[in-house]
C-alpha positions, 0 to 999 in steps of 0.5 A: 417504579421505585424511582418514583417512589419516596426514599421514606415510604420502602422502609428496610424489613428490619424495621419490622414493617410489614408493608415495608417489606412487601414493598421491598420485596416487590421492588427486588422482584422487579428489579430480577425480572428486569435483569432476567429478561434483559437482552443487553445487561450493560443497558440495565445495569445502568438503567437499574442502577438508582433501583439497586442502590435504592432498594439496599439504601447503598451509596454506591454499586459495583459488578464485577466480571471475570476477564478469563485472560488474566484471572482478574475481577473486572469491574463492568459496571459500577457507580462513582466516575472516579475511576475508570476501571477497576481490575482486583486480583482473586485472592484474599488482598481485596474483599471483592476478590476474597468473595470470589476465591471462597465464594462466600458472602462477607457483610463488613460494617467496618472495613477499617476495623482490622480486628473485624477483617481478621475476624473473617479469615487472618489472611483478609486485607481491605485494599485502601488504595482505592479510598486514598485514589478517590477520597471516597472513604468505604465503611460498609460493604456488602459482597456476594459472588456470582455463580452460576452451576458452579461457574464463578463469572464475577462478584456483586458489591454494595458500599456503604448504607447511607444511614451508617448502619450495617447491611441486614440479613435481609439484604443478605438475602436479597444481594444473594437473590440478585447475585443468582440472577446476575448469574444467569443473564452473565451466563446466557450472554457468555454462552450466545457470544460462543455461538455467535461470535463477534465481529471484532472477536479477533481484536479482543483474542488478540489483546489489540483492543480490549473489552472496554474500549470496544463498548466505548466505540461501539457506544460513540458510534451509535451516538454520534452515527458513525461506523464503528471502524471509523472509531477504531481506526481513527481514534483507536488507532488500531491497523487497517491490516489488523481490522482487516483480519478481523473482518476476515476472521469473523465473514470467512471470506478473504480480506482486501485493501485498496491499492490505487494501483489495482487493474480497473475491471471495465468489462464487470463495470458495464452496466453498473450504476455508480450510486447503486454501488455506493449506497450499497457498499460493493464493487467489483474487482476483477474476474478469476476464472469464471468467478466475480470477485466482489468487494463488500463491507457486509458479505453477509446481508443476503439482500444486497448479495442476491442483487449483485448476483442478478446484475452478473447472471450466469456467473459465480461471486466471489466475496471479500471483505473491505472496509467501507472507505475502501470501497468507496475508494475503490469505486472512485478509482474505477470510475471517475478522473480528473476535468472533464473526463466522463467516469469509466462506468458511463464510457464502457456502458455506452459502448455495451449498449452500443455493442449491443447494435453491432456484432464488431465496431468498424475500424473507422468511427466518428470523431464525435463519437465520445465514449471511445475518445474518453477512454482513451484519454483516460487511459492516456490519463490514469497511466501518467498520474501512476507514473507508468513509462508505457501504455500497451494496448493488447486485443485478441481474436473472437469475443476476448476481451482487450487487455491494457498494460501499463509498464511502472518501474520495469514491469507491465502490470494489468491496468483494465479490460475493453470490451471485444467489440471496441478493439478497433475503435480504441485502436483507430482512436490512437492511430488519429491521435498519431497522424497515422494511416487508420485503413494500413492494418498490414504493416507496422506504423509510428507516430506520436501524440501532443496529448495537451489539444485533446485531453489538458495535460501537456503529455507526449507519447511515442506510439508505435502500433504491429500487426498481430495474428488475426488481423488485429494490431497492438498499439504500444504508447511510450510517455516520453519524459517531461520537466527538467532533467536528472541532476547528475548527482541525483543518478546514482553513481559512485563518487568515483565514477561520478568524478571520472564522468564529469572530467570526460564531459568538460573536455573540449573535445572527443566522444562519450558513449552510453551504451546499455539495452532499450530502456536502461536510461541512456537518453535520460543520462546523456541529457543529465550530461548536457544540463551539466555542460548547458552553459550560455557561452557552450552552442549544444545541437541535439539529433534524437529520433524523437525528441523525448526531452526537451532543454531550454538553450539546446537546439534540438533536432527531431530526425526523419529518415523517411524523408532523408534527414537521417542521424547522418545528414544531421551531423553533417548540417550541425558541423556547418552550424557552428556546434561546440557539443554534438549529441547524437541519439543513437549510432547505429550504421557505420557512417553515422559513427563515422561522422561522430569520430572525425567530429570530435577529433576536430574539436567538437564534444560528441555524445551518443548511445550504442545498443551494447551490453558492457563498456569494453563490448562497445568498443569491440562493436565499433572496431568491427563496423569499420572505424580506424582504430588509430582515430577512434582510440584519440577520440575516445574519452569515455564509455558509460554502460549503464542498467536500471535496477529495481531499489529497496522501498525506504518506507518498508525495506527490513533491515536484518543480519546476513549470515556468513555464507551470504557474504561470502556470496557477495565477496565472491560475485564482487571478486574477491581481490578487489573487494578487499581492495575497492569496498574492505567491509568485514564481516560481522554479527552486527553488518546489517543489509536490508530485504523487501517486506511490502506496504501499501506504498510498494504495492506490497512489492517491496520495491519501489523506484529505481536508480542506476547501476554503471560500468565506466571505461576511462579512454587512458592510455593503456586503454588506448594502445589496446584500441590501436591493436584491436585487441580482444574484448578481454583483454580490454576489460582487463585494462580497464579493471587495472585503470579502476574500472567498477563492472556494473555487478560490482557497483550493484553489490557496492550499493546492496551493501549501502542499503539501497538493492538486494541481489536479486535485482542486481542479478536480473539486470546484469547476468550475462 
């Protein structure tokens, strides 16, 4: 090779020597058939590079290629480090750029001498600014465009001769020879990356990445053995979203992300080992129809594919693309949990292989028998750390497999599939859990659980389990709420009806309602009420049925009716006991209310939940169940209804312009009198309300969390009058509304218009 070769000994043909130039021109031959048979052209631009500049006695190289976006020379390979990239327009501003314009061959032995640029063509410049970037100072220069059938693809240059003179017409000729060959390798490889797209085509079509910067990631990851996503997330910045499509783009096959709140599939996990999965980048997902939902890096390896269609015979795949971690992501999510707790996959295979001995498991088992105590508590698990309310736990009749739904902010979503023939034993484990009767399948039962003595966390859960059609039972499991209470402040409330609340719950005496449908947060506002009030020199005695959360300087009661000890026979043993505050989990028959009524007009603060659906309703529900109207309207201090609505994303939520026809929408919802007198926010180009979008966190929900939405009646005087006529609901709505009173659609607009819902929301939960 020349490299071996001393400089001396390959002299230029202009010298006359025979042997020079046949050294010479076996060294060009070489240097031809290197590039022409060259699979990867960067690698022997670089390898060659000393050949090149060796065989011209240049100093420096530089090839440049077309960026067919922006009509520019791109210099793809060249020596000196000064630069990182150089970009040239194709015009007569630059010598390498007038080469391609014309096409034409320019050798330059001066390129300061203006008088020898004119020469050439007047409209010729030599762009100095490189010179005066490096320090390098450019005199000679050789320049050939490459061509290939008329096809300008870029430009060859050659800088300066290292003994100072000009570029000969040998050079000319052997600089044309490599310009021809350059032509042919960049040509070929265009035409292959046509056919054969690249797997980050889309990032470069899109300006998201560009050339250089993927050669610079795909060169990291090989040297330091990384996979070159890891690269371009990490380093490049570059989106999981935007990789995706690009990942999506190139195996035309859908693109999927890791969501930690995805359904964990645990019949497709039957069978499957973790580390095959792992090492082979894969998993599954869910079934659609008949089909498998396969998750992979590389859909298209043909041998990994064949094996997981072995795995799952009788089946179709259905393939997406993932990146890498999220597979793995996905496979720990599916499989493992926290302690001591066994990966799902082992749990579901031993009960196959135990499924496999047995056409039905019998409803009874043994304690011992630790694949179905495991998957229960790793549901019981999974379900808390997802923030979930309740566990539902739902079996069909024949070979259907159970579904089990867990309930976050209001809505059931699928949390994984038990195989068929464990129906019974997953439900008798929870009924032992309960301290409940495992052979009565006839009738409902409720229990509840202190998880702590069976799987470490200190949860408690209200089970409740209903017979189904085909003798079957569902199992529904509430997980009651821990910790300290909401502080009223951090409830939602408006500052007027936070104040009003507050005045009525630091009376001395009197009753306080909070009325709204199972599930709108009563229990959680009355408890927020006493943690106000829960001082040491105030005695709080609690009557709830269960208990779900629990004060310190609180006596609280767990009610019994099976045994008597019901809401009525608990107030009357607290009214010995010395109370000051009476809190009554729910009043549901007419001695219980009774009871309540005479309580606070004997000086004791009473609290208490009703079942209705608006704060004036309740006090016509009351009157009809028999309370005097004349005491009831003393004691009544103030009825709170109360819904739960779904609240914006703040990572996601987009903010935009409503246009007139919108807001009128909400003036006339609201009402339009008193929203000119309560909210008088005018329309304008520049209001701005927001609407869900979706991002990871949200679960591409848009929404995420929820806060309450109230409807507090103030027990004034007016009010009161009414309540002694047993007037009529509307009219007692009237009242209220002339006292201040904000309906609970009314306080959901307001908070549209802070930012915080959408209508859509407000409109679920406060439709008539």
């Amino acid at each position: 090779m020349l490299a071996n070769v001393d400089e001396t000994k390959v002299k230029s043909p202009g010298e006359n020597s025979l042997q020079s130039e046949v050294a010479y021109r076996t060294k060009l031959q070489e240097i031809c058939n290197k590039i022409y048979a060259a699979k990867n052209l960067d690698e022997i631009l670089i390898a060659q590079k000393d050949e090149i500049t060796t065989l011209f006695a240049a100093e420096r190289l530089t090839v440049y290629v077309i960026d067919g976006k922006s009509r520019e020379l791109v210099s793809r390979f060249k020596s000196g480090s000064e630069i990182g990239e150089i970009r040239i327009p194709i015009s007569t501003s630059s010598l390498a750029g007038y080469t391609a314009a014309k096409q034409k061959l320019i050798n330059i032995v001066d390129a300061y001498d203006d008088k020898e640029i004119a020469a050439i063509d007047p409209a010729l410049k030599f762009d100095k600014s490189w010179d005066k970037k490096t320090g390098f100072v450019t005199r000679q220069v050789l320049v050939y465009p490459i061509i290939f059938q008329k096809y300008l693809l870029g430009a060859v240059q050659l800088i300066n001769r290292k003994d100072g003179g000009a570029f000969t017409k040998v050079d000319e000729t052997a600089v044309k020879e490599v310009g021809n060959i350059l032509g042919i390798a960049l040509y070929n490889q265009k035409r292959l990356s046509r056919s054969r797209p690249g797997k980050f085509d889309y990032l470069l079509e899109h300006h998201i990445l560009t050339q250089k910067e993927l050669d610079k990631a795909i060169a990291d990851a090989r040297q330091r053995k990384e996979f070159i996503e890891s690269i371009l997330l990490n380093e490049l910045k570059i989106t999981k979203k935007e990789l995706g499509s690009a990942l999506s783009h190139y195996y035309k096959v859908p693109y999927v992300e890791y969501n930690p709140n995805t359904s964990i599939p645990g019949d497709l996990l039957a069978g499957l080992k973790v580390p095959f999965m792992r090492n082979n980048a894969w998993v599954p997902l869910r079934m659609e129809e008949q089909d498998v939902v396969i998750a992979t890096d590389d859909p298209f390896n043909l041998q990994r594919i064949d094996e997981i269609k072995s795995l799952f015979s009788g089946k179709k795949l259905k393939l997406c693309v993932a990146l890498r971690e999220d597979v793995l992501s996905f496979i720990t999510l599916f499989t493992h949990d926290e302690k001591q707790i066994a990966a799902i996959d082992d749990i579901i295979q031993q009960l196959q292989s135990e499924a496999e001995e047995i056409e039905e498991a019998d409803s009874t088992f043994d304690e011992k028998d630790s694949a179905v105590v495991q998957l229960v508590n790793k549901i019981i698990l999974d379900a808390y750390a997802r923030n979930a309310s309740d566990i539902h736990i739902e079996p069909y009749p024949g070979k259907s497999n159970t579904q089990v739904r867990i309930r976050i902010d209001g809505a059931c979503h699928l949390y994984q599939t038990i195989p068929y023939n464990y129906k019974n034993a997953v439900v008798s484990r929870i009924k032992i859990m309960s301290d409940l009767d495992i052979a009565e399948r006839r009738k409902p039962q409720d229990g509840k659980i202190k998880f702590k003595k069976y799987g470490g966390k200190d949860i408690e859960l209200r089970v409740a389990t209903v017979p189904t059609q085909g003798g079957l039972e569902d199992v529904v499991m509430r997980i009651l709420a821990a910790g300290e209470p909401i502080p009223l402040n951090k409830m939602g409330f408006a500052e007027k009806n936070y104040n009003n609340f507050i005045s009525a719950i630091s009376k001395p005496y009197g009753i306080v309602f909070v009325c709204g449908p199972t599930g709108s947060g009563k229990t959680t506002t009355l408890h927020s009420a006493l943690s106000y009030i829960n001082k040491t020199e105030t005695k709080i005695w609690t009557a709830e049925d269960p208990v779900e959360i629990t004060q310190k300087g609180l006596r609280q009661v767990q009610v019994a009716p099976k045994i008597g000890f019901t809401f009525a026979a608990a107030m009357r043993s607290f009214l010995r006991a010395d109370p000051d505050v009476i809190m009554v989990g729910e009043m549901r028959d007419k001695e219980t209310t009774q009871i309540g009524i005479e309580a606070s007009l004997t000086g004791h603060l009473v609290f208490s939940t009703l079942h209705t659906n608006s704060a004036p309703e309740s006090i016509t529900r009351l009157l009809d169940m028999g309370m005097d109207p004349f005491n009831f309207a003393d004691a009544v201090l103030c009825i709170l209804a109360q819904r739960l609505v779904a609240t914006l994303c703040k990572n996601c939520k987009a903010p935009y312009n409503p246009k007139k026809e919108e807001y009128d929408e909400l003036v006339r919802e609201y009402g339009p009198e008193d929203f000119k007198e309560k909210v008088n926010i005018p329309y304008s180009k520049d209001l701005t309300l927001y609407k869900p979008k979706g991002c990871d966190a949200c679960n591409n929900t848009g929404y995420r969390g929820r806060m309450g939405i109230h409807e507090l009646l103030m027990g004034t005087d007016e009010a009161k009058k009414l309540i002694q006529t047993k007037a009529r609901m509307v009219e007692i709505r009237n009242q209220a509304i002339k006292d201040g009173m904000t309906t609970l659609k009314q306080d959901g607009i307001e908070k549209i218009f802070e930012g915080k819902v959408d209508l859509l929301q407000v409109r679920k939960v406060t439709i008539k």
